[in-house]
C-alpha positions as CSV (number, residue, x, y, z in Angstrom):
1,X,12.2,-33.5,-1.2
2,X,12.0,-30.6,0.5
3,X,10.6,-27.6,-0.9
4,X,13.0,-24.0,-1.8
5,X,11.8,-20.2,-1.4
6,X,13.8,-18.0,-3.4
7,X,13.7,-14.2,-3.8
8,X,12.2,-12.8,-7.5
9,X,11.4,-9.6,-6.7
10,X,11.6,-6.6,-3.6
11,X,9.9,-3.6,-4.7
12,X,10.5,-0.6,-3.4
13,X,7.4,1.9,-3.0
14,X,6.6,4.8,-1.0
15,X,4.7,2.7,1.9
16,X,7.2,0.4,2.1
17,X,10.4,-0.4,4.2
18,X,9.2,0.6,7.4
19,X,9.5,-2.8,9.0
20,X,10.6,-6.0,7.4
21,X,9.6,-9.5,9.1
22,X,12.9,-10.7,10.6
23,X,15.3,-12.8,8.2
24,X,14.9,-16.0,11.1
25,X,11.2,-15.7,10.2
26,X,11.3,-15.7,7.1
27,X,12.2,-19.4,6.6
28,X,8.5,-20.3,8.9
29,X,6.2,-18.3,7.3
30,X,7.3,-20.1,3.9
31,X,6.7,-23.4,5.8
32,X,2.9,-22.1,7.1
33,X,2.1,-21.0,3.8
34,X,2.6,-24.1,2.4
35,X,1.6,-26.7,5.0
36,X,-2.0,-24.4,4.6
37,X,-2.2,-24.6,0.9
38,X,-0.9,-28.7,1.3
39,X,-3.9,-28.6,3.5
40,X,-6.5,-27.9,0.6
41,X,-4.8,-30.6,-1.3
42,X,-2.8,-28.3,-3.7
43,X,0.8,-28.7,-4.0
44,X,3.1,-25.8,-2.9
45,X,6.6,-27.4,-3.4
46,X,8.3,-24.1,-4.6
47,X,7.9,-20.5,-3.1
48,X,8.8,-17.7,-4.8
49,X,9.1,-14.2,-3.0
50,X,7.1,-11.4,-4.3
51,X,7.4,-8.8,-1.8
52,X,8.9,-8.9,2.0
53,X,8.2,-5.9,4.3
54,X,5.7,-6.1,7.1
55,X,4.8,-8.7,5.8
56,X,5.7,-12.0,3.3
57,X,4.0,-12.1,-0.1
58,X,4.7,-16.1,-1.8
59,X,3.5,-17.3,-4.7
60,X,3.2,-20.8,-4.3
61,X,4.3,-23.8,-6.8
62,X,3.3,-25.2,-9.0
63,X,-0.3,-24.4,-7.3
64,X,0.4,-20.7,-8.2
65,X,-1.3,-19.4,-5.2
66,X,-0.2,-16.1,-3.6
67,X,0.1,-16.5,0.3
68,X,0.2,-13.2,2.2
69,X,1.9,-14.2,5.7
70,X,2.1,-11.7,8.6
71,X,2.9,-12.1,12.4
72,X,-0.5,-13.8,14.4
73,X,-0.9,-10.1,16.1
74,X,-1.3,-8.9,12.9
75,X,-5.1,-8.2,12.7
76,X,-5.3,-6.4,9.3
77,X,-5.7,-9.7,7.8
78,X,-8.9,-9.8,8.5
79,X,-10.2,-6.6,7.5
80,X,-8.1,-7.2,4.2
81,X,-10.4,-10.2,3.5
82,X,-13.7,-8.8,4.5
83,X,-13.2,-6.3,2.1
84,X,-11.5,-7.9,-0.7
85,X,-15.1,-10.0,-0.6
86,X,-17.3,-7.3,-0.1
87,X,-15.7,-5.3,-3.3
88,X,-15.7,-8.1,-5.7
89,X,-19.0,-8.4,-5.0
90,X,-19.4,-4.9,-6.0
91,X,-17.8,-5.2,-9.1
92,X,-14.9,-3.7,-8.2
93,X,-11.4,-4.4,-10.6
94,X,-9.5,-5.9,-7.2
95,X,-7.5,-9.2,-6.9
96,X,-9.4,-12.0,-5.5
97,X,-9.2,-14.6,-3.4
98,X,-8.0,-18.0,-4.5
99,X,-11.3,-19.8,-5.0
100,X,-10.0,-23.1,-4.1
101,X,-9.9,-22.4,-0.6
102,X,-11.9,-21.6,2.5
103,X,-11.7,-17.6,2.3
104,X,-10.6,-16.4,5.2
105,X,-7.7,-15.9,7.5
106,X,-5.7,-19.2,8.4
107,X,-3.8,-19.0,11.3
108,X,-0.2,-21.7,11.5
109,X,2.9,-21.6,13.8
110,X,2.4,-18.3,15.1
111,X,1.4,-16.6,11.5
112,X,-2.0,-15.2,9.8
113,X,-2.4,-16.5,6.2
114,X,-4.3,-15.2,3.4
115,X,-4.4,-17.2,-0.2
116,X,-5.4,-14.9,-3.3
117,X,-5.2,-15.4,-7.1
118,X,-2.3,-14.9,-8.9
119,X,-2.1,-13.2,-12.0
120,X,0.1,-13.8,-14.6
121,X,1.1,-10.3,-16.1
122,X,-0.3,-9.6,-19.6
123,X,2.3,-7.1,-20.4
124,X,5.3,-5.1,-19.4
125,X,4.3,-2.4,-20.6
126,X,3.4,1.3,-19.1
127,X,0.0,1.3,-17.6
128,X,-1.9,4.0,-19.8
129,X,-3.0,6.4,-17.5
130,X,-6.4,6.6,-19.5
131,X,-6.8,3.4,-18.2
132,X,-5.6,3.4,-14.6
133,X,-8.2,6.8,-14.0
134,X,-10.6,4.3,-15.3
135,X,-9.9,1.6,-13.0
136,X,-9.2,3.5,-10.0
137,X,-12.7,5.5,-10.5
138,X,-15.0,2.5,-10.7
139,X,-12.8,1.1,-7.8
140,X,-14.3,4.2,-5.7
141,X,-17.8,4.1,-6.8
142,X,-17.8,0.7,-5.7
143,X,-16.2,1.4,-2.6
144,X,-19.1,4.5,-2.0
145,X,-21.3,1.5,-1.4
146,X,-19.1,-0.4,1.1
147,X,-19.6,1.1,4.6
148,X,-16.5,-0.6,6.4
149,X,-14.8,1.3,9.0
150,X,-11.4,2.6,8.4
151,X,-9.2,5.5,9.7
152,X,-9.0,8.7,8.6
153,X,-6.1,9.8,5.6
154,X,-5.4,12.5,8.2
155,X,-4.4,9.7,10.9
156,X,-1.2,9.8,8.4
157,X,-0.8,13.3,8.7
158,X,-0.7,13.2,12.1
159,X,1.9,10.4,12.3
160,X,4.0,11.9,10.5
161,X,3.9,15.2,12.2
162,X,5.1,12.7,15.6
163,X,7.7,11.6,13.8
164,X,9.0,15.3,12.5
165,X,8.2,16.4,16.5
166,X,11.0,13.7,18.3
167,X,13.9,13.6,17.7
168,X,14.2,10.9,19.8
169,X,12.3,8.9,16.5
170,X,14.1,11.0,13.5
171,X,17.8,12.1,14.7
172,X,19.0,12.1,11.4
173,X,16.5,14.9,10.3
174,X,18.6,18.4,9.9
175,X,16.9,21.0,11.8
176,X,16.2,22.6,8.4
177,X,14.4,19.8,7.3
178,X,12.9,19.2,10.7
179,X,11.0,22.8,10.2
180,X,10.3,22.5,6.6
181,X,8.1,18.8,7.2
182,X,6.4,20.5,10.3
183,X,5.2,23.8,8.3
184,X,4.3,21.5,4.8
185,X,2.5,18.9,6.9
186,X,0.7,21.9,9.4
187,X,-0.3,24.1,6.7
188,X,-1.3,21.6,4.2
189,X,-3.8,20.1,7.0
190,X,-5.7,22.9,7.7
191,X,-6.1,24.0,4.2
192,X,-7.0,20.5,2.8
193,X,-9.6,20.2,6.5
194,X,-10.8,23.9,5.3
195,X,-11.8,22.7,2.0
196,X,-14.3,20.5,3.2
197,X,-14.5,18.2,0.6
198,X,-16.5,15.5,0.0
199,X,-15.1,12.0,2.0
200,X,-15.4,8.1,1.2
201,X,-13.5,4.8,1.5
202,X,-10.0,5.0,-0.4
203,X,-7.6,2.3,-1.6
204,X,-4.9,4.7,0.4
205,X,-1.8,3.7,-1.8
206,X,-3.3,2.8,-5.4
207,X,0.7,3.7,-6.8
208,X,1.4,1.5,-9.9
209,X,3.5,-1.0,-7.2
210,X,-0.2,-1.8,-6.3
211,X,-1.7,-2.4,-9.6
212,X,-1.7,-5.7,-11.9
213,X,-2.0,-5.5,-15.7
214,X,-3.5,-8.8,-16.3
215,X,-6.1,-10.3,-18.9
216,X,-9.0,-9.5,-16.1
217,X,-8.0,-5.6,-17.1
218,X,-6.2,-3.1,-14.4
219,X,-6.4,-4.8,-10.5
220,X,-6.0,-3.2,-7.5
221,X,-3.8,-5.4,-4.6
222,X,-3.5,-4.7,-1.0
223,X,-6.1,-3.5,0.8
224,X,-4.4,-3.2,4.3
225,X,-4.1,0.5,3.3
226,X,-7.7,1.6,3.1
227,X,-8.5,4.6,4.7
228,X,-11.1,7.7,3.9
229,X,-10.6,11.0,2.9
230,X,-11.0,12.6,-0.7
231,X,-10.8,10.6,-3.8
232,X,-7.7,13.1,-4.7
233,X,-5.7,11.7,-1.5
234,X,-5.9,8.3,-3.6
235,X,-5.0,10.6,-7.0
236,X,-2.5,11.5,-5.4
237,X,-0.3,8.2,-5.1
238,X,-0.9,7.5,-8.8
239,X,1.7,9.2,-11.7
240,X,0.3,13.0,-12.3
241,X,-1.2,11.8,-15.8
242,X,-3.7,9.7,-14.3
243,X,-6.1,13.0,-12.8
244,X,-6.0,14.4,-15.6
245,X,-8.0,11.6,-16.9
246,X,-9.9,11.3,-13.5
247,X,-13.8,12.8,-14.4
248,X,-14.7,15.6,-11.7
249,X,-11.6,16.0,-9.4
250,X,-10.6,19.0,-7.9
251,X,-6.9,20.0,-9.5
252,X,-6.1,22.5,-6.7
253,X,-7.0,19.7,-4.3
254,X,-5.1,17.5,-6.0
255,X,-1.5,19.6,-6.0
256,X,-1.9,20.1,-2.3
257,X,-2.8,16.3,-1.6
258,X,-0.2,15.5,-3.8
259,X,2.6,17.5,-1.7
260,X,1.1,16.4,1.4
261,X,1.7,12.4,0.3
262,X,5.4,14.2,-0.5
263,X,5.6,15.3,2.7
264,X,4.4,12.0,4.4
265,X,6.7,9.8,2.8
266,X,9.7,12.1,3.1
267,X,9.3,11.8,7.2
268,X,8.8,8.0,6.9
269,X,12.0,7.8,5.5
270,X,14.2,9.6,8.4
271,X,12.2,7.2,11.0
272,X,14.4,5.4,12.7
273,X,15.3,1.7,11.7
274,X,13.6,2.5,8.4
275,X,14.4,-0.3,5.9
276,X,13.8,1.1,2.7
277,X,16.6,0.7,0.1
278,X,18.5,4.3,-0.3
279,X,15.3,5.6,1.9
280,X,18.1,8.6,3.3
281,X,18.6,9.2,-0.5
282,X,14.7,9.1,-1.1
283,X,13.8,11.5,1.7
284,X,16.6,13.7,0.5
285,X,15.3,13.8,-3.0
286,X,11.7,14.6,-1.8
287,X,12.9,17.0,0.6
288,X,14.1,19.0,-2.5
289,X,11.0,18.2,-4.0
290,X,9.2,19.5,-1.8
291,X,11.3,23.3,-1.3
292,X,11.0,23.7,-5.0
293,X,7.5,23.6,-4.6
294,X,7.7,26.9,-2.8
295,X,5.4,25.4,0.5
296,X,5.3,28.3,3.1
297,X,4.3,28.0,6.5
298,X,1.1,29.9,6.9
């Protein structure tokens, strides 16, 4: 009998919707993902979609693994589980890899593969932000002692300030808009570079779309998004209660790391072909956000 995919759940977080895997491709990733699991003698007769942008996230049945399936060219893969290893072994709170397979990157039809534990939610339930500043600062001081390399938060910055430059790349951005994005993101660079504060590997999008509640405590989930900067950058991502909980960060850092991720993800949603639900709606609201905040150019 063959086996069914069906779709469970699409979240929609700041990172995500800027590219989707095509709906034709959809139908062979499911089909590499299993004929890889099949291949370790597990059975994957049932996929269940988790999450579909850039790439496919499965869990598999009744094997329950989670299969993260991207286009061959897609080399993040490998980074992803280099480091996924190298922080569990640091004792970092971050989702492993399934252990009843080869880790690594398995390569089928034209697709990377990656196969990771899943795990079953404990509760639906707010996370308590006691507890997420908790988790996401022993997820740093492990990752002070993991020397990978990784681009800089500020290659962000200056995407986005491409994307507010063309409007060639934006050409639904108002003109208004257009110069409020270019002074937030300009100014907000040079004072955060001025600061000069201290730098280290970051998870780069620890938002709760990124964290599991599970029986193992609070896990951190894709890794693709590293990056290093300061540990506020990270703070930033996660709901404003969470630094307040975070020992020894800097709050005025914080605000204007916290309007720069505003400003970031406001100009990803005005890309072009963006394929974020409502991301016009989104970049509207943030927009707004952001002009009540009083940001001047300076």
């Amino acid at each position: 009998m063959p086996g069914s995919y069906r779709l469970e759940k699409v979240a929609a977080f700041e990172g995500e919707g800027r590219a989707r895997m095509q709906a034709s491709d959809v139908s062979r990733a499911v089909a590499a993902a299993r004929s890889i699991v099949s291949s370790f003698g597990l059975t994957a007769d049932d996929a269940i979609v988790l999450h579909d942008s850039n790439k496919l996230t499965l869990r598999l049945l009744p094997c329950d693994v989670v299969a993260r399936v991207a286009p061959a060219a897609d080399q993040v893969a490998r980074f992803e589980v280099e480091l996924a290893q190298r922080l569990a072994g640091a004792g970092c709170p971050v989702a492993a890899l399934d252990p009843r397979v080869e880790p690594r990157v398995h390569e089928r039809d034209g697709f990377v593969v990656t196969l990771w534990t899943y795990y079953e939610p404990v509760s639906s339930r707010e996370i308590s932000p006691i507890d997420y500043a908790e988790a996401l600062e022993r997820l740093h001081a492990g990752m002070r002692e993991v020397d990978v390399p990784a681009p800089h938060f500020m290659d962000r910055v200056e995407h986005a300030q491409r994307l507010v430059a063309s409007r060639e790349l934006t050409p639904e951005l108002a003109d208004a808009d257009r110069e409020l994005l270019d002074d937030t993101l300009r100014r907000l660079r040079r004072v955060i570079g001025e600061r000069g504060a201290a730098e280290q590997l970051l998870h780069g999008e620890p938002h709760p779309g990124n964290v599991l509640s599970t029986e193992h405590g609070l896990l951190f989930i894709d890794l693709e998004t590293c990056c290093r900067g300061p540990v506020e950058f990270d703070l930033a991502h996660a709901p404003e209660e969470v630094g307040e909980h975070y020992a020894g960060m800097s709050p005025a850092l914080l605000r204007e790391c916290r309007t720069l991720v505003l400003a970031i993800i406001a100009t990803w949603r005005w890309e072009r072909g963006d394929q974020l639900p409502n991301g016009r709606r989104l970049g509207a609201e943030w927009l707004d956000r952001i002009r009540a905040l009083g940001v001047t150019s300076g």
